[in-house]
C-alpha positions in Angstrom: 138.6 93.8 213.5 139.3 96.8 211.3 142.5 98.3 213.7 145.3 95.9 212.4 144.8 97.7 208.6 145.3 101.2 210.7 148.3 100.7 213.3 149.4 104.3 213.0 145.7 105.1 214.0 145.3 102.6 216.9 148.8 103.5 218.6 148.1 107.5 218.3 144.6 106.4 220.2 145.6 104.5 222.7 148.7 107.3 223.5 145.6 110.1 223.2 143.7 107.9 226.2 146.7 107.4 228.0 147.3 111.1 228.0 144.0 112.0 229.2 144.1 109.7 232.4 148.0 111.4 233.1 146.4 114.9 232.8 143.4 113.4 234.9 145.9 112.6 237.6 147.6 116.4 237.3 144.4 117.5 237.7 143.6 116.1 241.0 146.3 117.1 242.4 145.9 120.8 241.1 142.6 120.7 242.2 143.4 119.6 245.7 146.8 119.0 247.9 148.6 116.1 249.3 146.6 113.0 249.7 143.0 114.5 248.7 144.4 115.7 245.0 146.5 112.5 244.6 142.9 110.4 245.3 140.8 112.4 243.2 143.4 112.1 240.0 143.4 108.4 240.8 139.1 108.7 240.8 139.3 111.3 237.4 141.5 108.4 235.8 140.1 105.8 236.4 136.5 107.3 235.5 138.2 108.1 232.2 139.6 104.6 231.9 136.6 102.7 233.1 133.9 104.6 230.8 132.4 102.6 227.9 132.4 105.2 225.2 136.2 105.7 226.1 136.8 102.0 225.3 134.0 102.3 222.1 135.8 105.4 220.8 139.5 103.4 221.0 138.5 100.6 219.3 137.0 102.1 216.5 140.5 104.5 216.4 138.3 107.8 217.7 142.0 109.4 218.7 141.0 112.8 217.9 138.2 112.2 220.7 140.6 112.0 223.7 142.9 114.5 222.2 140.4 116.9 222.7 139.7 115.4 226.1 143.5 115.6 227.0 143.4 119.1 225.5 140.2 119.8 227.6 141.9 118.7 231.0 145.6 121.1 230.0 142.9 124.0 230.1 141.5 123.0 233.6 145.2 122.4 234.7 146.2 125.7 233.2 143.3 127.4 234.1 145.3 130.3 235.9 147.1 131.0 233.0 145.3 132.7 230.2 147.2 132.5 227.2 147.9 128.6 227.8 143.9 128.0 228.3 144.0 129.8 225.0 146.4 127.8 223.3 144.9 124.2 224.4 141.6 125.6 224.0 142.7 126.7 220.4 144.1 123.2 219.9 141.0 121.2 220.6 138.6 123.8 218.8 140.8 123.0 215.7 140.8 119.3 216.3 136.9 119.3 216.8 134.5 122.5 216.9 132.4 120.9 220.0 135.4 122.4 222.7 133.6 126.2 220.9 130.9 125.9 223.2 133.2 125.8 226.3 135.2 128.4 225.0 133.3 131.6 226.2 133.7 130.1 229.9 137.4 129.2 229.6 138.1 132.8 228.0 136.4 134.3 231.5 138.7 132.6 233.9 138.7 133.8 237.3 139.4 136.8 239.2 139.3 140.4 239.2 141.1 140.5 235.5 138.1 139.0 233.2 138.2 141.3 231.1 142.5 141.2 230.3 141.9 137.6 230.6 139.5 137.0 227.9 142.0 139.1 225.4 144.7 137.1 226.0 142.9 134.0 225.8 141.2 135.8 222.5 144.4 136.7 220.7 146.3 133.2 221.6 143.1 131.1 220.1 142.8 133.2 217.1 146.3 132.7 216.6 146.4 129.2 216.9 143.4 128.9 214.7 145.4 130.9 212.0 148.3 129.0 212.1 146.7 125.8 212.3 143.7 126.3 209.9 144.7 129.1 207.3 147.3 126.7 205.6 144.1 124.3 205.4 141.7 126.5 203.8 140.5 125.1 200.4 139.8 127.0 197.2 136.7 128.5 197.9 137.9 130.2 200.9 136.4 131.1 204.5 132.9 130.2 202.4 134.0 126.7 201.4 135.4 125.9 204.6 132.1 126.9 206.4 130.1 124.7 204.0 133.0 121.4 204.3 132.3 121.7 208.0 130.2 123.8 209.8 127.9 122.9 207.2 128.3 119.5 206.4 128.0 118.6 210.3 124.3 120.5 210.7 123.2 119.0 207.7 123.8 115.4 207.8 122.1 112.7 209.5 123.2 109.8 212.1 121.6 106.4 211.7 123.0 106.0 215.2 121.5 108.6 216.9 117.9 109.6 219.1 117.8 112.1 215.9 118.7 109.9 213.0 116.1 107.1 215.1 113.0 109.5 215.0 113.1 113.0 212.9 109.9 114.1 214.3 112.8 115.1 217.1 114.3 117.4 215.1 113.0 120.6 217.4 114.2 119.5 220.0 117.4 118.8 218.2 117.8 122.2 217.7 117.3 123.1 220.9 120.2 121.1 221.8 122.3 122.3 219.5 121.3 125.9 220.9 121.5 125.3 224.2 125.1 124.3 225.3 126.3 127.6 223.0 124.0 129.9 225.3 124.6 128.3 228.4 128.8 128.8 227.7 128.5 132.5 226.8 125.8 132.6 230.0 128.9 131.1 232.0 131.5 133.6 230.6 128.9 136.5 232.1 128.0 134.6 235.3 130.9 132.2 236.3 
């Protein structure tokens, strides 16, 4: 329908997706060797590939969606490498504030070295946060840009959703929203 008006849109989409199944298939094999990683990169891409919302969020030009999935995998594939988790991490926090609630687990790592891991990872995402969301800051400041995002997200409603279908939800809503945020900075503490 809609996706000849928005080419631009549609081609950065379908490259996003297509980057996500390639960093699927590096991810197999860095999670396993020879035949084993090759197998499950195939599996992780086609999973990717075959799943409906991938398809739902293409067609209606949700790029920034697998951007922060591609970005998502480059931290699993980097995951030994602090100040790169950092960076993608960074990346897809600025592209879409849901990768925050991850971000206390990636910032742990692994290894005897939590503690020097988490800095690094600290100081690269602050960075890229400043040098990707300072130059965007409106008028109003750190305040305004709470309220034009932060804000604006907890406040406004989906028709589409289990919560926009039947407010008497709404607690329960709130748990969920608590919930993934506790259980990442449980994760950094217990890995």
């Amino acid at each position: 329908g809609g996706l000849a008006s928005l080419p631009a849109a549609h081609a950065a989409a379908i490259v996003f997706d297509l980057l996500v199944a390639g960093m699927l298939l590096l991810a197999g094999r860095r999670l396993r060797e020879g035949r084993e990683g090759r197998d499950l990169g195939v599996a992780l891409a086609f999973a990717w590939l075959a799943y409906p919302y991938t398809l739902y969020a293409l067609d209606a030009n949700g790029g920034n969606d697998a951007l922060v999935a591609a970005l998502l995998v480059a931290a699993i594939i980097a995951f030994t490498a602090p100040a790169w988790r950092g960076l993608v991490v960074g990346l897809a926090a600025a592209t879409k504030f849901g990768p925050l609630a991850v971000a206390p687990l990636l910032a742990a790592g692994s290894g005897k070295r939590r503690v020097r891991s988490t800095l690094i990872f600290g100081a690269v995402f602050a960075a890229v946060w400043a040098v990707v969301l300072i130059p965007l800051l409106p008028g109003g400041g750190f305040s305004e840009f709470y309220d034009r995002t932060f804000g604006y997200q907890a406040s406004r409603g989906s028709p589409f959703s289990i919560w926009g279908l039947k407010p008497s939800l709404e607690p329960l809503q709130t748990l969920t929203r608590i919930f993934p945020v506790l259980l990442g900075i449980a994760l950094y503490f217990v890995p």
